[in-house]
MARTI-353920 format. One record per residue: x, y, z of N, C-alpha, C in turn. Coordinates in steps of 0.2 Angstrom, whole numbers, plus 5000, padded with zeros to 4 digits. Layout:
<atoms>
XYZXYZXYZ/...
</atoms>
This chain:
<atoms>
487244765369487544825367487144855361/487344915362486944945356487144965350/487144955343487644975338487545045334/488245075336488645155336488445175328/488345145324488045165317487645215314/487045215318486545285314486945355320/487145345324487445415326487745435322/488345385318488845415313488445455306/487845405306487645425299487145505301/487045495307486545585308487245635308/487645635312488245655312488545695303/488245665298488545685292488045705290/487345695291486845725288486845775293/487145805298487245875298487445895297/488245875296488645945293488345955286/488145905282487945925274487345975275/486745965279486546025281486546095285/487246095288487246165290488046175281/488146135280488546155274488146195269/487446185267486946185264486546275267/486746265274486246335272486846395276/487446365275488146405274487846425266/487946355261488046405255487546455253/486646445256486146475255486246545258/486646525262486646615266487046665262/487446615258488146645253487746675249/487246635245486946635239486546705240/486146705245485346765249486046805249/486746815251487046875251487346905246/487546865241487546865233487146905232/486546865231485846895228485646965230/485746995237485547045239486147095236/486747065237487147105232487047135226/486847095219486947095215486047145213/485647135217485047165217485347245219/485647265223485847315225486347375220/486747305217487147325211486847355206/486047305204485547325197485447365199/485147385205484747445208485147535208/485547515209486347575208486347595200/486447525197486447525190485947575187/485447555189484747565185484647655187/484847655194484947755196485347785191/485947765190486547785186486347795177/486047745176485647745170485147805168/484747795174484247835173484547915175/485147935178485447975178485848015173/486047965168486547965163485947995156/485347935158484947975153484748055153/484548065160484348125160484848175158/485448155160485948215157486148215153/486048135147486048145141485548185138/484748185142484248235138484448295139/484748315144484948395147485548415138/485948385137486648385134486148395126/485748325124485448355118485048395118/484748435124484448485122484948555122/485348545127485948625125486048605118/486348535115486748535108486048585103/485448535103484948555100484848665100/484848665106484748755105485548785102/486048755104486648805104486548775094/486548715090486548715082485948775080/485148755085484848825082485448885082/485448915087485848955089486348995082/487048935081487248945077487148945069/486448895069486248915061485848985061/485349005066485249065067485949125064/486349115068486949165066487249145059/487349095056487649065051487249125046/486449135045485949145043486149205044/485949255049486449315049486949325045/487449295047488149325045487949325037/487749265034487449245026487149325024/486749325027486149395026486749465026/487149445031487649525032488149525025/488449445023488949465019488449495011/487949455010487749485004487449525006/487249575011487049655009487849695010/488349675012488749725012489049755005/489149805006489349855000490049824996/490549805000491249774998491049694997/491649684994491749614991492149564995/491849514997492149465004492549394999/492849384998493349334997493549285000/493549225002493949175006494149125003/494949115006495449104999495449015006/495848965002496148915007496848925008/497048855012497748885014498248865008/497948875001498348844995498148934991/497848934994497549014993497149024984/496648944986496348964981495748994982/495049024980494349034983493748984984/493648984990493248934991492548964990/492549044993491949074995492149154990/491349174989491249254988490649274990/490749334991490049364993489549374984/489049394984488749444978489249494974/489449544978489749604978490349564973/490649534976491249514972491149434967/490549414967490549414963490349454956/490049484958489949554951490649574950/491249594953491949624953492149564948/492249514950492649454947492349384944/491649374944491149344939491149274944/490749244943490649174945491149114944/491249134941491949064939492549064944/492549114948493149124954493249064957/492549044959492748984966493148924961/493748904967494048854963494648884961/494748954958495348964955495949004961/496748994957497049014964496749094961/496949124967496949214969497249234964/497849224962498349224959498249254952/497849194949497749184943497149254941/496649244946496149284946496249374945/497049374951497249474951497649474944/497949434943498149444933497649434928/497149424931496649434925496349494924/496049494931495649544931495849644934/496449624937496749684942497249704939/497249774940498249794938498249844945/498949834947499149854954499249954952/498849984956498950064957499550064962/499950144961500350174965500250154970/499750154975499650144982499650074984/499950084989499949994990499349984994/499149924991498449914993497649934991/498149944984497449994979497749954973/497149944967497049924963496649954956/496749944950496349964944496049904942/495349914940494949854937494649914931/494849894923494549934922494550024922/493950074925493850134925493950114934/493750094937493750064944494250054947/494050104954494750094960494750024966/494949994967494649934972495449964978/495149954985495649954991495549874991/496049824993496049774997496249765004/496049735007496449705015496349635018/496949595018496849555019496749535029/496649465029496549465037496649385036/497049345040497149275040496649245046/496449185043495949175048496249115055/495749135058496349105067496749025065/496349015062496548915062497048945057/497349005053497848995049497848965040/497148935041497248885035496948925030/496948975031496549025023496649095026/496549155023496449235021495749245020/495249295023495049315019495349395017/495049405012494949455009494349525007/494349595011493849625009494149705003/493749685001493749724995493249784994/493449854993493149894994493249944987/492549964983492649994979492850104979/493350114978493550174980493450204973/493150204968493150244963492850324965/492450334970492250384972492750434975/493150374979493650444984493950434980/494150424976494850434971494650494966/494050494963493850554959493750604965/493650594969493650644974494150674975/494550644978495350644980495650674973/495450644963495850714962495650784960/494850784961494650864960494750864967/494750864971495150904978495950904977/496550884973496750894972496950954966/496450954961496450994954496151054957/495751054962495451134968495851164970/496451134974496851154979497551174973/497551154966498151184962497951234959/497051244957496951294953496651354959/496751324965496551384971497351404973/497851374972498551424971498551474967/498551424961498551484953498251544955/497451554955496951594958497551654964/497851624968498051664972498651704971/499151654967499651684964499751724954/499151734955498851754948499351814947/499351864952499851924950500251914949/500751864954501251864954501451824946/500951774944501251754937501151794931/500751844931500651894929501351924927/501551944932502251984931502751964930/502751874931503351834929503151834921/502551844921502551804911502651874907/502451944911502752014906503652024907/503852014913504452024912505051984904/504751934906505251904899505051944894/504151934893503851944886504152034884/504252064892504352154888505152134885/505652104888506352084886506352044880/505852034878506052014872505552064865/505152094867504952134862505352204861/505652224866506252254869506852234862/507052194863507352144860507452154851/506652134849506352114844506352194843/506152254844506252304842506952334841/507452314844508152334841508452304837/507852254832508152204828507952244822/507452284824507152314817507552404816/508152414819508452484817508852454812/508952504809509552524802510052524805/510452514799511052534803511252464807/510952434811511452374816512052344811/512452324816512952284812512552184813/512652174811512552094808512752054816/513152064817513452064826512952064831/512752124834512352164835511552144836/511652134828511052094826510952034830/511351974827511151934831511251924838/511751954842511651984849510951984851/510652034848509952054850509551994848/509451944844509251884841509151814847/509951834848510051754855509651784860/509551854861509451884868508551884869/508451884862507551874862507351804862/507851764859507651694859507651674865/508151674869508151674877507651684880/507351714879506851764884506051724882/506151704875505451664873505451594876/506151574876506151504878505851504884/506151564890505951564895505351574897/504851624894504251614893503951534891/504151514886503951424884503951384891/504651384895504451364900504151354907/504151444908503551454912502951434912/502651414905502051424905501951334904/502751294901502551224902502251214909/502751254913502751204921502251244925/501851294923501251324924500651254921/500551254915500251204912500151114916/500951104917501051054920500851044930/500851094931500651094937499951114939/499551134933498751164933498451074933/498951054927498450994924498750934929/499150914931499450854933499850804930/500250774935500550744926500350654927/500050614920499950574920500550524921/500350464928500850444928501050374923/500650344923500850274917501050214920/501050184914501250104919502050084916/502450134916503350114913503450064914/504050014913504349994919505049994917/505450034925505850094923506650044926/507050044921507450004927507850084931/508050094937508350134940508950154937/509350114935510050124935510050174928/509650154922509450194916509050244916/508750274921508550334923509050384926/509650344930510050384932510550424928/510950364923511150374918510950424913/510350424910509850474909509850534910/509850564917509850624919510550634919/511250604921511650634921511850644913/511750594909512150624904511750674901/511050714903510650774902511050834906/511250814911511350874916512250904913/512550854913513650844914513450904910/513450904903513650994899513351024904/512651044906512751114908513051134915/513151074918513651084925514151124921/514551084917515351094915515151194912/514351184908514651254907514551314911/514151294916514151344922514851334928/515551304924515951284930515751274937/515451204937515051164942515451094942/515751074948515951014950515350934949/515250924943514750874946514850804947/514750784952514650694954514150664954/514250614952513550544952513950464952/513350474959513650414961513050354960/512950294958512550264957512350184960/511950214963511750154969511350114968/510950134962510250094960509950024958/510849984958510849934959510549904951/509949854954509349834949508749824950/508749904954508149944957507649944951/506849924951506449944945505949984948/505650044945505150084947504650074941/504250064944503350054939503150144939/502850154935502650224934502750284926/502750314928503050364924503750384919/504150364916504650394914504950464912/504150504908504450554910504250604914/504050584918503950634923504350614931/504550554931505250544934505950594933/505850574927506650614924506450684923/505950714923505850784923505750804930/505650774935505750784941506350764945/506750754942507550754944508050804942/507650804935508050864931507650934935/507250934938506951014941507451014947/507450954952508150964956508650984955/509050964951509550974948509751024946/509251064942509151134940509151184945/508751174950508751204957509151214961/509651164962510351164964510751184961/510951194955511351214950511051304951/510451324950510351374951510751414959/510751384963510851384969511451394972/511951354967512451334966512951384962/513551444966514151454963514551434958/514951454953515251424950515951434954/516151374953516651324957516351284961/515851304964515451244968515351164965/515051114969515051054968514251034969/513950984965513450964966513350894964/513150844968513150764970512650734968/512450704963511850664963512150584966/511550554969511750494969511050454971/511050384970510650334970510750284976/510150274982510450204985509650164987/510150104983509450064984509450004990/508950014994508949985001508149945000/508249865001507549835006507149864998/506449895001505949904994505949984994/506350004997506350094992506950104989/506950154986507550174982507550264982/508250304983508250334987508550364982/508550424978508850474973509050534977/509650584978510050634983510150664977/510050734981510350804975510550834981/511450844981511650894986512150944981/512050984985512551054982512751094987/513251134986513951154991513451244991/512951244988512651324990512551364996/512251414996512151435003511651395009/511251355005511051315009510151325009/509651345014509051355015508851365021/508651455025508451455031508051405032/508251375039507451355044506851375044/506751435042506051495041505951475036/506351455030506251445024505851355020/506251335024506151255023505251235023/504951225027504151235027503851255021/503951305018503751345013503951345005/504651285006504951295001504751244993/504151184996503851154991503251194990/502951254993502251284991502451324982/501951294979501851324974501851404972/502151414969502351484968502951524972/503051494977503551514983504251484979/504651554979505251534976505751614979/506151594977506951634982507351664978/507051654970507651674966507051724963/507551784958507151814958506851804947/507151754947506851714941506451654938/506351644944506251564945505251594946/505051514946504251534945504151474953/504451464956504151434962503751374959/503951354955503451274955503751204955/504451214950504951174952504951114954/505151154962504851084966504351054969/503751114967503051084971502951024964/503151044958502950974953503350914956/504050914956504350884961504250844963/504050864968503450834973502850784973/502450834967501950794966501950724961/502450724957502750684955502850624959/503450634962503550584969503150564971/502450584974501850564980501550514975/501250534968500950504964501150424961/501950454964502150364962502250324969/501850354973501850314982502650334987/502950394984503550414986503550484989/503950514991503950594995504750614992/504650684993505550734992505450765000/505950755002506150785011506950835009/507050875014507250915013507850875021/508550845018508850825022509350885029/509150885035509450925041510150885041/510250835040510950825040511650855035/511250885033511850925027512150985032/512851005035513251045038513051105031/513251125026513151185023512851145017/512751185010512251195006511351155008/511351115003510751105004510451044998/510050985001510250915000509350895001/509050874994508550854992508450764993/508050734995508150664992507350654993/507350604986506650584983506750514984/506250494989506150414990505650384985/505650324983505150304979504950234980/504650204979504250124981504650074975/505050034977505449984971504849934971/504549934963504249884959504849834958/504049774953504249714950504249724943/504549724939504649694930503849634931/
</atoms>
């Protein structure tokens, strides 16, 4: 018999070599894997590159791009004529143009706004206008998108404003010019009643009575020449407005205890009502109260005795609102339109300027006088005005 032994041992040295080129096949498919893998890898790469060239070339053109523009805009703020400003969101300046640097000097950057318009600015009637000096400056501000600062443009108006007031000083003294006659004949009327006057001071014989009768009656007459020619004068020249600081409630007071006698001695009902609260107006003092008092006088003129005439005050939000009504006949609709023109007047002693001073008083302090349609009878003046800060 033959012994069974080396069959067993060929037997296992097969399977270790078909085990063997199982794991080789494993391995070759591995391999071809991972080479297929690097290969992908390596496209990806090289794709990733190029599109990163592509990406730094648009960055590279778009930074030329916007330093190009940077450069511009640099170039536009310093030729512009106005003053450029950029405040932060604490609202100090971070940035000026040239322009405003000469306005407000190199030491700006760094300081609040603040600190800078109390040094160097005082606030004009207009909102949004300013004094430096002889110098007019408009402001406007513009908050920027992100929120986190303002700028500021600045614009020097010293020209329209000398402009704006000999266009105003043309258009007074092209009244006067038209209404020349007519002031003509208002300034001889009085003057021949009182030379009138002044000639019957000089007969013999008067009695002492008589005499002075004839004395109050030329005095009257000169007064009233005096103040024709004030409100002539004042309304040729302008009135200076000033930097007061007026509290409301003591301007009202003011005017009525000017006005009450001669209500009472023209038996006139007068009322005041005072709503002015702790309303303050920046401006003018006397030309405020001489612009109340022409109201008032014009109503009173207008006004009946037994009639009634109302002043009153009401202070709302940032304006403050001054009313003159009275129980008179009142003012045609024909009339109204015409009734602030200079020279234009209804009575037959009055000079028609009255209320165009009035008026221009108001406007100069950033306010208007309206001529209120809610009034059923007489007729009811109200002057709006811009409430200031102390």
């Amino acid at each position: 018999m033959t012994n069974p032994e080396p069959i067993a041992v060929d037997i296992a040295a097969t399977d270790k070599t078909a085990e063997l080129q199982r794991a080789f096949a494993m391995f070759n498919q591995v391999s071809a894997e991972l080479t297929q893998a690097y290969e992908a890898l390596q496209g990806r790469v090289a794709s990733l590159t190029e599109e990163l060239a592509v990406a730094n070339g648009e960055l590279r053109r778009q930074y030329r791009e916007k330093e190009a523009l940077s450069e511009r805009l640099s170039s536009l703020l310093d030729a512009l004529p106005a003053g450029v400003v950029l405040l932060d969101s604490s609202a100090r300046v971070t940035a000026v143009n040239p322009v405003a640097i000469a306005m407000f000097g190199e030491r700006v950057i760094g300081e609040h706004w603040g600190d800078v318009v109390s040094r160097t600015l005082e606030p004009a009637m207009t909102v949004g206008e300013w004094r430096q000096g002889e110098a007019w400056l408009s402001m406007a501000e513009s908050v920027l998108p992100s929120g986190d600062g303002k700028i500021l443009l600045i614009h020097d108006i010293s020209s329209a404003q000398r402009m704006k007031e000999e266009l105003e000083r043309s258009h007074r003294l092209a009244a006067m010019g038209e209404m020349a006659a007519s002031l003509a004949h208002q300034l001889r009327t009085p003057l021949a009643a009182a030379l009138l006057y002044a000639v019957n001071l000089g007969q013999a014989g008067m009695s002492d009575e008589s005499r002075a009768k004839f004395s109050d009656k030329a005095t009257a007459q000169l007064r009233r020449l005096e103040r024709l020619i004030q409100d002539v004068l004042l309304f040729a020249r302008g009135e200076s407005m000033g930097r007061d600081i007026i509290p409301a409630g003591e301007l009202f007071g003011e005017v009525v205890q000017t006005m009450e006698p001669l209500m009472r001695e023209h038996g006139i009902e007068f009322v005041a009502v005072d709503g002015c609260a702790e309303a303050i107006i920046v401006g003018s003092r006397k030309a405020l109260f001489g612009a109340l008092v022409n109201l008032l006088e014009n109503a009173l003129q207008a006004t009946p005795a037994g009639g009634k005439i109302c002043l009153s005050g009401n202070f709302s939000g940032e304006f403050l609102s001054l009313s003159v009504r009275d129980s008179g006949p009142g003012i045609a609709p024909e009339k109204r339109d015409r009734i602030f023109e200079p020279f234009y007047t209804t009575k037959g002693q009055g000079t028609g300027l009255g209320l165009a001073i009035a008026l221009g008083v108001a406007r100069a302090h950033g306010g208007t006088i309206e001529i209120s349609t809610a009034t059923i009878a007489g007729a009811e003046f109200v002057m709006t005005l811009p409430v200031g800060e102390a």
